[in-house]
Structures are given as C-alpha cells and as structure tokens.
C-alpha positions as protocol buffer text, in pm:
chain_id: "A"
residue {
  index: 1
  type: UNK
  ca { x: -149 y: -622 z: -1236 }
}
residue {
  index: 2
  type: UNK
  ca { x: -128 y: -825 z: -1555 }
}
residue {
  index: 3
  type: UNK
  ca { x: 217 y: -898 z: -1632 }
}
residue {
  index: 4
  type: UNK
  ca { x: 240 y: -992 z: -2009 }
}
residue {
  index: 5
  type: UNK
  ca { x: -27 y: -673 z: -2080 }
}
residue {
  index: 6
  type: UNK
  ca { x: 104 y: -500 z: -2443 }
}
residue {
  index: 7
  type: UNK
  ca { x: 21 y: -162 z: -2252 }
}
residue {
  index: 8
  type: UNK
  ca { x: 290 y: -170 z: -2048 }
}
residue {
  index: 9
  type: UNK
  ca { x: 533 y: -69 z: -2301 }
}
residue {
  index: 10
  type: UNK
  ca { x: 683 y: 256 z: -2191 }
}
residue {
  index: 11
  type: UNK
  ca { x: 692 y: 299 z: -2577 }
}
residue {
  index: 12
  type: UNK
  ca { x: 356 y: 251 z: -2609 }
}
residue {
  index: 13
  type: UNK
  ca { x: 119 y: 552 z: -2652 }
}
residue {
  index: 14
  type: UNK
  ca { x: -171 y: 410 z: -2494 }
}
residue {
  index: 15
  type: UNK
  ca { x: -370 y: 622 z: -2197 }
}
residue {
  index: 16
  type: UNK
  ca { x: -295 y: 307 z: -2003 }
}
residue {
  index: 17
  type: UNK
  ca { x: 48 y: 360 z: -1930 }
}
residue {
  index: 18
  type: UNK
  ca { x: 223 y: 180 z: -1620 }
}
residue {
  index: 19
  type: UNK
  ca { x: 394 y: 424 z: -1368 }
}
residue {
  index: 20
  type: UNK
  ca { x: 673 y: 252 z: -1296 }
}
residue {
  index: 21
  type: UNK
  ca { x: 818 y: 480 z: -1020 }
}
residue {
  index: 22
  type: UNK
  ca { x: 463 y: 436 z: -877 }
}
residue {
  index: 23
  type: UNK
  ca { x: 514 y: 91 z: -894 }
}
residue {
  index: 24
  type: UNK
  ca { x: 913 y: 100 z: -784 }
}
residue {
  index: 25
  type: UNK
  ca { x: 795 y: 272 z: -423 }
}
residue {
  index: 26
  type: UNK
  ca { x: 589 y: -9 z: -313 }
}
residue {
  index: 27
  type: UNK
  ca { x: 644 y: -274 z: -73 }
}
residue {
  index: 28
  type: UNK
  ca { x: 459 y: -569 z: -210 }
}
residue {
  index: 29
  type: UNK
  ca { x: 376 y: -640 z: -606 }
}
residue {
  index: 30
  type: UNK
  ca { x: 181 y: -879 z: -811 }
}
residue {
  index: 31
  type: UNK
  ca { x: 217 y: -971 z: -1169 }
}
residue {
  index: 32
  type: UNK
  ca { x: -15 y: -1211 z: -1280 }
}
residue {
  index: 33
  type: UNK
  ca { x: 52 y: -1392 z: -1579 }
}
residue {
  index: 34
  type: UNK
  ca { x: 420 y: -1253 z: -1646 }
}
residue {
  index: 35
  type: UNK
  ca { x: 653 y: -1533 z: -1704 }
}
residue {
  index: 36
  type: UNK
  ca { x: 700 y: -1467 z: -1998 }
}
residue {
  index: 37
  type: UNK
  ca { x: 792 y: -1063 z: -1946 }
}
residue {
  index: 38
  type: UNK
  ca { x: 950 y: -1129 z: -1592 }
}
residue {
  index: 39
  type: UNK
  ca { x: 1276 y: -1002 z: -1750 }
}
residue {
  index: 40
  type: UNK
  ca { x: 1143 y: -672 z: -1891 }
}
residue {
  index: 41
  type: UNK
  ca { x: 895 y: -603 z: -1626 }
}
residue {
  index: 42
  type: UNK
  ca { x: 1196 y: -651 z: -1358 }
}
residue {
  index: 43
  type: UNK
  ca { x: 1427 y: -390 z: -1601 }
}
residue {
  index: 44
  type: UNK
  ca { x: 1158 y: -106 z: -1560 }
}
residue {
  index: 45
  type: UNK
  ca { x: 1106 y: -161 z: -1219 }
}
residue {
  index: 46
  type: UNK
  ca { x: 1485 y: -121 z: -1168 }
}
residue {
  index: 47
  type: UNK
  ca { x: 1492 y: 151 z: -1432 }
}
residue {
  index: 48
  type: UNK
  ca { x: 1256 y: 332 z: -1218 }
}
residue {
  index: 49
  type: UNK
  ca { x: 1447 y: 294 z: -868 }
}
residue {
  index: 50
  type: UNK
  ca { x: 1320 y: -45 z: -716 }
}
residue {
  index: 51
  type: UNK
  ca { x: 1693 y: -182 z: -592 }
}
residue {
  index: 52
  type: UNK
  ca { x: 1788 y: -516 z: -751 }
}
residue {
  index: 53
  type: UNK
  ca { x: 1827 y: -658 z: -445 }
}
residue {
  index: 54
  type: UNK
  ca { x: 1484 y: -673 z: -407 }
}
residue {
  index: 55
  type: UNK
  ca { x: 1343 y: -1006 z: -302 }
}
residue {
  index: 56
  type: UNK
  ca { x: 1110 y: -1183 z: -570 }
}
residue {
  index: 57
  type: UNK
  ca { x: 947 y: -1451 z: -631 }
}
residue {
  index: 58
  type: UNK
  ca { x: 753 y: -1615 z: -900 }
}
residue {
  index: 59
  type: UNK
  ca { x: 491 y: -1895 z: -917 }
}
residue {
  index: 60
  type: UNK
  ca { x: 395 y: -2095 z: -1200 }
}
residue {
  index: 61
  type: UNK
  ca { x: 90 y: -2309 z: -1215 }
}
residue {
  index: 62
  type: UNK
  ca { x: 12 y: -2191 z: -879 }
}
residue {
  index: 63
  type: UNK
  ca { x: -184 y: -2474 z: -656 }
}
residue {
  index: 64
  type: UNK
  ca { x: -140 y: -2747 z: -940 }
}
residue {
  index: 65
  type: UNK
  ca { x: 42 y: -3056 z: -899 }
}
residue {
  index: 66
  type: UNK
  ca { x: 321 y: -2918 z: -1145 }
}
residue {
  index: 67
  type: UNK
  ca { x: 352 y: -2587 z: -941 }
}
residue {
  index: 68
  type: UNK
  ca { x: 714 y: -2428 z: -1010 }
}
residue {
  index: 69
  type: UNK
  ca { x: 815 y: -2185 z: -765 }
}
residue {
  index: 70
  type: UNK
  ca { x: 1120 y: -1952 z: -805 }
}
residue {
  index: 71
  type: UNK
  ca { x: 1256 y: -1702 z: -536 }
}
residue {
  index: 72
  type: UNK
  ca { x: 1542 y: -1488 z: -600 }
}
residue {
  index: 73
  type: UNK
  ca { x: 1581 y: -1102 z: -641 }
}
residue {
  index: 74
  type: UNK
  ca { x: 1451 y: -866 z: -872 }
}
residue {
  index: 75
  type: UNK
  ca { x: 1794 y: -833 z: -1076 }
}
residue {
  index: 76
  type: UNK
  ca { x: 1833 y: -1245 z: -1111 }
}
residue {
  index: 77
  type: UNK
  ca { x: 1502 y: -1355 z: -1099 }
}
residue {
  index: 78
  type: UNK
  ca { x: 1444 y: -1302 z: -1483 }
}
residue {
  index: 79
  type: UNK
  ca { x: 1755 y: -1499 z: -1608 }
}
residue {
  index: 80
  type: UNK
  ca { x: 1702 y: -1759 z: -1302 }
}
residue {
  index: 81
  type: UNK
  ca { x: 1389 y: -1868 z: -1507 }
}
residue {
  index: 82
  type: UNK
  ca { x: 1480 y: -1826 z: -1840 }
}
residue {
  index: 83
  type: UNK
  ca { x: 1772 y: -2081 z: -1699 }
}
residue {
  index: 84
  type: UNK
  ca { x: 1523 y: -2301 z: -1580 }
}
C-alpha cells in the first residue's frame, strides 16, 4: 500500500479509509513510499494491536547505489530513521 497516501488519515472522511486492525492481523506488510510517515503509519498499526515488537524494516532507494536499509521493530523503527 502507499505509505505517504493523505487517505490514510483515520481523521479523514474519505470512502478510502485504511483498516488498520485489518492491517495489524497480518503477517507481512508493504508501504511503498512511506519514509516520510513511517512514524505515524507504525502508531496506527500499534494503535490497532500489531505488538511493537514487531520486526520492520525499511528500504530507501531500493536497488540504487545509495540504497539505505534500516531494520528494527515497529515501535523504534520510526525514530531509528528520523535519527538517521
């Protein structure tokens, strides 16, 4: 799923709402293009049961030369990169 999408507000009133718990009860996700939402996309997730000790991951510039490539869990990973 796109991860920087402005329809993924749980404020938002858009038919396009994420389900998060949905989301929360499976094993393997993809955001693409999230960087720079990893935080708040990692929040709802937790918000809607997905344990912060979650392992995660995140690629930037995937297959480039400058290819950064974070692994953590889903409670650090946002402040991990926002460190970096």
């Amino acid at each position: 799923m796109t991860g920087h999408s402005q329809k993924n507000d749980l404020e938002s009133p858009s038919e396009e709402k994420i389900d998060w718990k949905a989301l929360a009860q499976m094993r393997t996700l993809v955001f693409l293009m999230g960087i720079k939402t990893i935080q708040s996309n990692m929040n709802r997730l937790m918000q809607a049961g997905l344990s912060e000790k979650t392992p995660a991951a995140l690629i930037r510039w995937g297959t480039y030369p400058k290819q950064q490539t974070w692994i953590s869990d889903v409670g650090s990973i946002g402040k991990l990169v926002e460190q970096q």
